[in-house]
C-alpha positions in Angstrom: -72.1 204.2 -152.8 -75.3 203.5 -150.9 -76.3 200.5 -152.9 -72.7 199.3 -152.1 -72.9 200.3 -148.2 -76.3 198.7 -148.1 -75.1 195.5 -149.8 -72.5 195.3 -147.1 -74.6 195.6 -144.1 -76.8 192.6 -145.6 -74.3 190.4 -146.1 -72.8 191.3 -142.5 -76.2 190.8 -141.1 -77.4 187.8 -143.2 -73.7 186.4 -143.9 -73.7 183.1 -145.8 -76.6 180.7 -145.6 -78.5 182.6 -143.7 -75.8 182.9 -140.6 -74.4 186.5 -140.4 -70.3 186.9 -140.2 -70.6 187.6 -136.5 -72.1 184.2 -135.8 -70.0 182.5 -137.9 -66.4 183.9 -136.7 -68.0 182.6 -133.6 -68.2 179.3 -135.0 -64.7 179.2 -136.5 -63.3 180.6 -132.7 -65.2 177.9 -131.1 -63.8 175.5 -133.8 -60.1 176.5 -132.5 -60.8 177.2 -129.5 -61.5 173.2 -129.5 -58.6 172.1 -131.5 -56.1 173.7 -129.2 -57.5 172.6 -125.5 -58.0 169.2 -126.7 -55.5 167.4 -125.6 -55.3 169.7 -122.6 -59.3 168.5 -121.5 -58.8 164.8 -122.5 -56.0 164.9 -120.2 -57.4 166.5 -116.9 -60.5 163.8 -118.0 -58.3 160.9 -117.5 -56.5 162.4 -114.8 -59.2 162.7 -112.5 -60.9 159.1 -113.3 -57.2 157.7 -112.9 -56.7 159.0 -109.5 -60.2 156.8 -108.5 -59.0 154.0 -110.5 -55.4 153.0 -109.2 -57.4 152.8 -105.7 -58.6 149.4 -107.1 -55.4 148.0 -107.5 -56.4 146.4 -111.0 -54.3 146.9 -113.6 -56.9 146.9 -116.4 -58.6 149.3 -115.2 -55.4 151.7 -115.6 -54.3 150.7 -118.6 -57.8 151.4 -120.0 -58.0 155.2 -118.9 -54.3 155.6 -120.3 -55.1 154.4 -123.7 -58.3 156.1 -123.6 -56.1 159.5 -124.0 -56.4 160.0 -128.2 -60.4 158.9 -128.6 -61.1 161.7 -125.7 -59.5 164.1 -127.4 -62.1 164.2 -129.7 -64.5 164.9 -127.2 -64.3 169.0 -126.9 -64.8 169.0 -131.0 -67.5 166.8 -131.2 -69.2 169.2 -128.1 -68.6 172.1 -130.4 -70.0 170.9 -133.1 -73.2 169.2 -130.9 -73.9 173.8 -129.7 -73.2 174.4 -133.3 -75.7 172.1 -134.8 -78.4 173.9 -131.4 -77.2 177.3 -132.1 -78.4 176.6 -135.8 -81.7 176.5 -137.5 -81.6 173.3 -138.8 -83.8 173.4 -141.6 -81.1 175.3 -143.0 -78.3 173.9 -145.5 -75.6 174.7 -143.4 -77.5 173.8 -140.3 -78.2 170.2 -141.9 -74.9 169.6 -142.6 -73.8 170.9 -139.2 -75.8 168.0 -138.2 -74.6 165.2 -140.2 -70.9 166.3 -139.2 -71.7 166.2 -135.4 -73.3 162.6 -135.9 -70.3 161.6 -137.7 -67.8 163.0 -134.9 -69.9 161.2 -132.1 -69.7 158.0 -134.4 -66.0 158.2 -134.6 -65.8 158.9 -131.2 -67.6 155.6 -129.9 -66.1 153.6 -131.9 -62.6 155.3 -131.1 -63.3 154.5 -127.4 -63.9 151.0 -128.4 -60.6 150.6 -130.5 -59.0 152.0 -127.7 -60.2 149.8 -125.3 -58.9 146.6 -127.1 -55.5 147.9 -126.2 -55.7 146.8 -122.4 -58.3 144.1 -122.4 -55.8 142.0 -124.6 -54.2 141.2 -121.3 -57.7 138.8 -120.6 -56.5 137.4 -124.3 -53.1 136.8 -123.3 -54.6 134.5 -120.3 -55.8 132.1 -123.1 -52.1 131.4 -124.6 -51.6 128.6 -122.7 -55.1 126.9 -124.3 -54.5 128.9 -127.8 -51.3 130.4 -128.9 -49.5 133.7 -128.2 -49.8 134.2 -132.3 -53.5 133.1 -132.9 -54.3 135.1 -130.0 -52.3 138.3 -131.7 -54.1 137.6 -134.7 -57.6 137.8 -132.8 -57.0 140.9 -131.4 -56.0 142.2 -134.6 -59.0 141.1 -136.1 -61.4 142.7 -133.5 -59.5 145.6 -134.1 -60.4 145.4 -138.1 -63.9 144.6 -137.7 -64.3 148.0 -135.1 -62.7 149.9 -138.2 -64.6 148.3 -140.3 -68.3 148.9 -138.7 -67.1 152.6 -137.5 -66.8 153.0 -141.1 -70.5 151.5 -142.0 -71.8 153.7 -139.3 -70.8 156.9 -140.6 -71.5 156.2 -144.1 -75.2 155.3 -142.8 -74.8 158.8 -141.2 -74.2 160.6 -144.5 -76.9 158.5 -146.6 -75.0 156.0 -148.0 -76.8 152.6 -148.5 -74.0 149.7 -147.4 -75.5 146.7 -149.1 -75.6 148.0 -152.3 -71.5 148.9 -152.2 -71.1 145.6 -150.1 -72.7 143.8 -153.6 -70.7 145.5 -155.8 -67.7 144.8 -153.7 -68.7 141.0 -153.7 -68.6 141.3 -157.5 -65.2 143.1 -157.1 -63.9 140.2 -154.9 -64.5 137.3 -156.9 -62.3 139.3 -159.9 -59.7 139.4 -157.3 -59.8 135.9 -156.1 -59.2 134.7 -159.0 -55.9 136.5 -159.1 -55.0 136.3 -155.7 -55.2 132.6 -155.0 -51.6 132.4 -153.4 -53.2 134.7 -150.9 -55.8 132.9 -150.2 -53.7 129.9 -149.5 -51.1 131.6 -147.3 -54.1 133.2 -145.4 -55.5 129.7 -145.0 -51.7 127.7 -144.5 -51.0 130.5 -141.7 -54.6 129.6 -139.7 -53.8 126.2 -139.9 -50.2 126.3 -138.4 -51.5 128.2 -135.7 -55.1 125.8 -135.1 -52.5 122.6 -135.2 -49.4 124.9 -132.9 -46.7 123.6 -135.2 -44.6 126.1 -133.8 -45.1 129.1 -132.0 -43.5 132.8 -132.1 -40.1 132.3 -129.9 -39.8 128.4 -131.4 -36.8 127.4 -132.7 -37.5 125.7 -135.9 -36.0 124.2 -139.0 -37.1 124.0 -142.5 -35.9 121.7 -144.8 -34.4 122.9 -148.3 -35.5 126.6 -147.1 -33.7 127.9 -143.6 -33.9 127.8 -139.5 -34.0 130.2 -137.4 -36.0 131.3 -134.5 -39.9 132.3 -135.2 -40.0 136.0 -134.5 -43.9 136.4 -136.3 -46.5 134.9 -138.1 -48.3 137.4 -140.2 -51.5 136.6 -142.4 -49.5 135.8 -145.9 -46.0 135.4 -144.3 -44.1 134.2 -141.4 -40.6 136.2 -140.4 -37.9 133.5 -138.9 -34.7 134.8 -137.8 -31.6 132.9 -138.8 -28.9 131.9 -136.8 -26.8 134.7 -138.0 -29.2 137.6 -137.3 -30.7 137.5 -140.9 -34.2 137.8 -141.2 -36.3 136.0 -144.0 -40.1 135.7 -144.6 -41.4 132.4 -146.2 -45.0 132.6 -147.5 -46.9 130.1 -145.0 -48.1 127.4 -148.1 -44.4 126.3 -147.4 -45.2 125.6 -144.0 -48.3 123.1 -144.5 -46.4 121.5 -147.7 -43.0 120.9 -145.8 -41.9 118.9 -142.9 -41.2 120.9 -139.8 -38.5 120.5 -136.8 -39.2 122.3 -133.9 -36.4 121.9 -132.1 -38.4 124.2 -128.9 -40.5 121.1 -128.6 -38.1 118.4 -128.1 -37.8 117.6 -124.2 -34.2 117.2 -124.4 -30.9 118.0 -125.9 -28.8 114.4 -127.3 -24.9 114.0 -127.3 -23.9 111.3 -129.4 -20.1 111.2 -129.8 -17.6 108.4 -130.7 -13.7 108.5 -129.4 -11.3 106.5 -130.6 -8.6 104.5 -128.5 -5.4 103.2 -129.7 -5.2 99.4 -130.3 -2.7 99.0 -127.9 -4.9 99.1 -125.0 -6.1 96.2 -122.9 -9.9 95.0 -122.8 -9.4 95.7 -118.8 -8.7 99.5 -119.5 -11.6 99.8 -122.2 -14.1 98.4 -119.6 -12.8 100.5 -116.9 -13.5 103.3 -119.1 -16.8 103.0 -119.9 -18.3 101.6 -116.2 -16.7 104.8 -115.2 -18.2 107.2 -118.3 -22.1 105.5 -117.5 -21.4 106.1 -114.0 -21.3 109.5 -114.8 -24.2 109.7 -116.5 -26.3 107.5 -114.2 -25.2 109.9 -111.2 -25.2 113.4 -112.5 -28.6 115.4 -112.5 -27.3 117.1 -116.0 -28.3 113.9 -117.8 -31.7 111.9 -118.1 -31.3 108.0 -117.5 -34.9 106.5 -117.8 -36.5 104.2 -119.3 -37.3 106.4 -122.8 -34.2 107.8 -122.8 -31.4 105.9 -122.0 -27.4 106.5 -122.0 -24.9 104.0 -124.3 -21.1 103.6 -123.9 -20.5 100.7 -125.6 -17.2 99.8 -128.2 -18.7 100.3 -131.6 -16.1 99.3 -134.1 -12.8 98.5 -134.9 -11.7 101.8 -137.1 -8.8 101.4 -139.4 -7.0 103.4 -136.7 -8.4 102.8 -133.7 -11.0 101.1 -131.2 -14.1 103.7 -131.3 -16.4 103.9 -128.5 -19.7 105.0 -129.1 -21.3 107.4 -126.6 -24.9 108.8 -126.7 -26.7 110.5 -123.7 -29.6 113.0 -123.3 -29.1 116.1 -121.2 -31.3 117.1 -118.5 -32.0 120.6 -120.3 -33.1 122.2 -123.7 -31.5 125.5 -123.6 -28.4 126.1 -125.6 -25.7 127.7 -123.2 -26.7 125.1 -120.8 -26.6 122.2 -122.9 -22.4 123.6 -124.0 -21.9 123.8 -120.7 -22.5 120.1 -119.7 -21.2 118.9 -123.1 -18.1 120.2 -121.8 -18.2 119.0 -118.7 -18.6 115.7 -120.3 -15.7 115.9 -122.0 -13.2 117.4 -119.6 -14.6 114.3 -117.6 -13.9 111.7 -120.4 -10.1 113.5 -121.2 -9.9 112.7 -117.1 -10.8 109.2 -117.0 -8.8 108.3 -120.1 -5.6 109.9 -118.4 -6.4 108.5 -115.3 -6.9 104.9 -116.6 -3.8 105.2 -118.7 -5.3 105.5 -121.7 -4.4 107.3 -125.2 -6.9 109.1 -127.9 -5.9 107.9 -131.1 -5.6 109.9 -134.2 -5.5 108.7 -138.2 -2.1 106.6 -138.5 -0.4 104.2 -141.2 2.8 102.3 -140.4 4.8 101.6 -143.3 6.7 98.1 -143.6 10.2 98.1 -145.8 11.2 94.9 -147.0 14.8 94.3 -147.4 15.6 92.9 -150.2 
């Protein structure tokens, strides 16, 4: 029993590693002691800089310290662990690796903070949509964001000893295997930079794809681009199709055509048909809702004789490119057209045959 006591007081003196069990529950309280003020400290952190910062009126500035929140967080464990790795000898074991997780919590943690700070400086970005485009500029702040990730996770590998290059070689190696198999990858990666280097179209463009769909362009991924049909349906198309296939963007076009032909019965007099279209073109020369110009001009002219009636051809631009404005003055247009015909004494025609009975 006294070898058994003595055993006892030696390991509650010495503990594990050279740490006695006092010092380390005092280790594991600090540890949750950390964990559960966390959010609590990282909070009343950006509390008290925020109250300086909405003096400046910026709104950078605020949206930094907001999405600052989750890397600061971090902050009370990686001070626990910096008194840990003090509070230890640290030529011992536990007090060397201690050391290596402290330098790989303050790693993560600078590298959080700039991860985070992407998330309100892609407002200066956006500024550069009107020389770029709102996609490529998407894609650069996503690829900023992958090559933080992507250096955090070089710098704690340094931390722990592992050599990059060598795994970077043997990656190399790796990636020419996969090439090799992954070569519609590659050329949707490359189809999508091009679409967005020569702005085809643009996310929020209206667009049309021959043999494949049309829709409105909702995003442009790295492989794929999501359109969104007419009918609410979404559909991906790898972007190869894109730099293989013509392309009508109907976004682009500066205005919206109507190009109608009516038919009036034969019965009517040459004096009625050229009342009717001086007064149509007078319509369009005098309304704002159409464009008259040189490069885009208005026609209401006869253009055949139909098997059952005298067809006047009709084709004007409209003043505007959005949809519910372009139905509106369509039908404007035509209420105006049902008028003059009326007015003029005019009648639509519709498909007709007369029949002609011989008597025998």
């Amino acid at each position: 029993m006294q070898d058994i006591l003595n055993n006892f007081i030696l390991v509650l003196y010495k503990g594990v590693f050279g740490i006695s069990l006092f010092d380390i529950s005092i280790i594991l309280f600090a540890i949750l002691i950390s964990l559960l003020v966390r959010g609590f400290i990282a909070r009343i952190i950006v509390n008290k800089v925020k109250k300086i910062i909405l003096k400046t009126g910026n709104k950078i500035d605020d949206k930094l310290f907001e999405s600052l929140v989750p890397p600061f967080k971090l902050l009370p464990i990686v001070i626990v662990f910096l008194c840990i790795t003090l509070f230890l000898e640290i030529e011992s074991t536990l007090g060397i690796y201690f050391q290596k997780i402290n330098n790989t919590l303050a790693t993560v943690f600078v590298f959080s903070l700039i991860h985070q700070s992407l998330i309100p400086f892609s407002i200066i970005f956006q500024k550069l949509e009107s020389l770029l485009t709102k996609a490529l500029v998407i894609w650069i702040i996503k690829s900023l964001k992958y090559l933080i990730i992507f250096l955090g996770i070089v710098a704690v590998l340094e931390v722990w000893g592992i050599k990059i290059g060598p795994v970077i070689a043997g990656l190399g190696l790796f990636g020419v295997a996969v090439a090799l198999g992954a070569q519609d990858l590659f050329k949707n990666l490359i189809s999508g930079i091009m679409i967005l280097l020569e702005k085809r179209f643009n996310i929020g463009d209206v667009i049309c794809v021959p043999g494949h769909t049309e829709g409105t362009v909702e995003h442009i991924g790295f492989r794929s681009t999501l359109i969104r049909k007419f009918d609410s349906t979404p559909i991906t198309l790898p972007n190869y199709i894109f730099a293989e296939a013509p392309i009508l963007n109907y976004t682009n076009r500066n205005y919206r055509r109507i190009n109608w032909t009516i038919g009036l019965e034969y019965n009517s007099t040459l004096d009625q048909i050229k009342k009717l279209t001086e007064d149509i073109s007078s319509y369009l020369r005098d309304n704002d809702n159409f464009i008259v110009n040189d490069n885009y001009q208005s026609y209401v002219r006869i253009e055949k004789f139909n098997d059952s009636s005298i067809d006047i051809l009709i084709i004007c631009f409209t003043s505007t490119k959005e949809w519910d404005k372009y139905l509106e003055i369509k039908e404007d247009l035509a209420m105006k057209i049902k008028y003059s015909v009326e007015k003029i004494g005019l009648n639509f025609a519709f498909p007709s045959q007369s029949i002609y009975i011989e008597k025998s």
